[in-house]
C-alpha positions in Angstrom: -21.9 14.3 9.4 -24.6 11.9 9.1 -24.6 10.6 5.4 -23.1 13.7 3.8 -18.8 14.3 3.2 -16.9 16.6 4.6 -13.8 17.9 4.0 -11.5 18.9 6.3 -7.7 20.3 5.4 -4.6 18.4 6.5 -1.5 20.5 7.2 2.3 19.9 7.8 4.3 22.3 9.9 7.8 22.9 9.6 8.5 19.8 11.7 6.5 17.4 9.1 4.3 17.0 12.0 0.5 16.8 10.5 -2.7 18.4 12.1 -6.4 19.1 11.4 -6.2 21.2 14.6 -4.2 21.5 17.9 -3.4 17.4 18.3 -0.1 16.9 15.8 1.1 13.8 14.6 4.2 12.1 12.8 2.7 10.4 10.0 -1.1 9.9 8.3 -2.1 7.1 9.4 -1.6 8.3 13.0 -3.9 11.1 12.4 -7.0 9.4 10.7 -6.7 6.6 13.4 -7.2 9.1 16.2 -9.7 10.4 14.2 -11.7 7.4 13.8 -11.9 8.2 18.0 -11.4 11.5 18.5 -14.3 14.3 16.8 -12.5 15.7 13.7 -15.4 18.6 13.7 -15.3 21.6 16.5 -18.6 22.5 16.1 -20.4 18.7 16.5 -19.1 15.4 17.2 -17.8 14.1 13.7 -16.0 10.7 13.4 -14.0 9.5 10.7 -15.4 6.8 9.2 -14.4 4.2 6.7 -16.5 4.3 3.1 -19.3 1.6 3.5 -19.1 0.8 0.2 -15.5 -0.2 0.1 -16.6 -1.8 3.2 -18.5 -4.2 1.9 -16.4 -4.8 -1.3 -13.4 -7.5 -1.4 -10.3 -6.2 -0.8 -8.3 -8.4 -3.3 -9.3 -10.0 -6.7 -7.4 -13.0 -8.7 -6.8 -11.9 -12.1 -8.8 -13.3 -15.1 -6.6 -12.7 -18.1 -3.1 -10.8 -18.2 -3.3 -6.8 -18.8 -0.7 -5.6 -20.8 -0.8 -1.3 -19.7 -1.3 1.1 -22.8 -0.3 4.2 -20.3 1.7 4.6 -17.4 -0.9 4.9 -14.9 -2.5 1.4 -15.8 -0.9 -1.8 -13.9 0.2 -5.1 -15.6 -0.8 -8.0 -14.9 -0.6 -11.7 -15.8 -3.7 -14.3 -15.1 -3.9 -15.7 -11.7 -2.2 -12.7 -9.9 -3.8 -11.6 -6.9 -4.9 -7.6 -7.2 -4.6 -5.6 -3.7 -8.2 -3.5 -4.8 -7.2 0.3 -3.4 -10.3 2.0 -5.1 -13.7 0.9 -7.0 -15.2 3.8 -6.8 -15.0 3.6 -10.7 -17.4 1.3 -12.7 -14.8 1.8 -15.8 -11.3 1.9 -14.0 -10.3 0.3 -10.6 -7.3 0.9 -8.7 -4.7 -1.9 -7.3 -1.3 -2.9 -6.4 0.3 -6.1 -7.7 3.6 -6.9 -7.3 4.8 -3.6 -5.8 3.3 -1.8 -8.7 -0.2 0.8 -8.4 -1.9 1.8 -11.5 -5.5 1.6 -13.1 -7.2 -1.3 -14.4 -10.4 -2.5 -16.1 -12.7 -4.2 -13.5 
């Protein structure tokens, strides 16, 4: 609601159908995409609304040097691969996929 987060619980029932509330849906995606519609809040009108700042970021990067991972969570990758960027919310670490792989990476 205005420039503050909420949080708001997603639930499955025993269907695998997901729902914030009364509307159910068959997969994730469905629900936030109603949601960016549809009031997610009972009590105000509440949108759900895409992070400005990831917004306003590229969404791919081209990579400068090859990464060789030192843990599991990190992603390889060779110079001149092109990055899918998933998160930047972390000056130290990003988050990508390349080649089918997701893991952490230094910007």
């Amino acid at each position: 609601y205005g420039d503050h987060v909420q949080h708001f619980k997603v639930l499955q029932d025993r269907s695998c159908q997901y729902y914030v509330w009364d509307e159910l849906f068959s997969s994730l995606n469905e629900l936030v995409e109603f949601y960016h519609s549809n009031s997610i809040a009972k009590e105000r009108t509440v949108f759900l609304r895409d992070p400005e700042h990831f917004a306003r970021r590229p969404h791919h990067a081209h990579a400068l040097f090859d990464f060789t991972p030192h843990h599991p969570s990190q992603l390889r990758f060779l110079r001149g691969d092109v990055i899918e960027l998933m998160d930047c919310s972390d000056s130290t670490r990003w988050r990508g996929r390349c080649h089918g792989h997701v893991g952490y990476f230094p910007p």
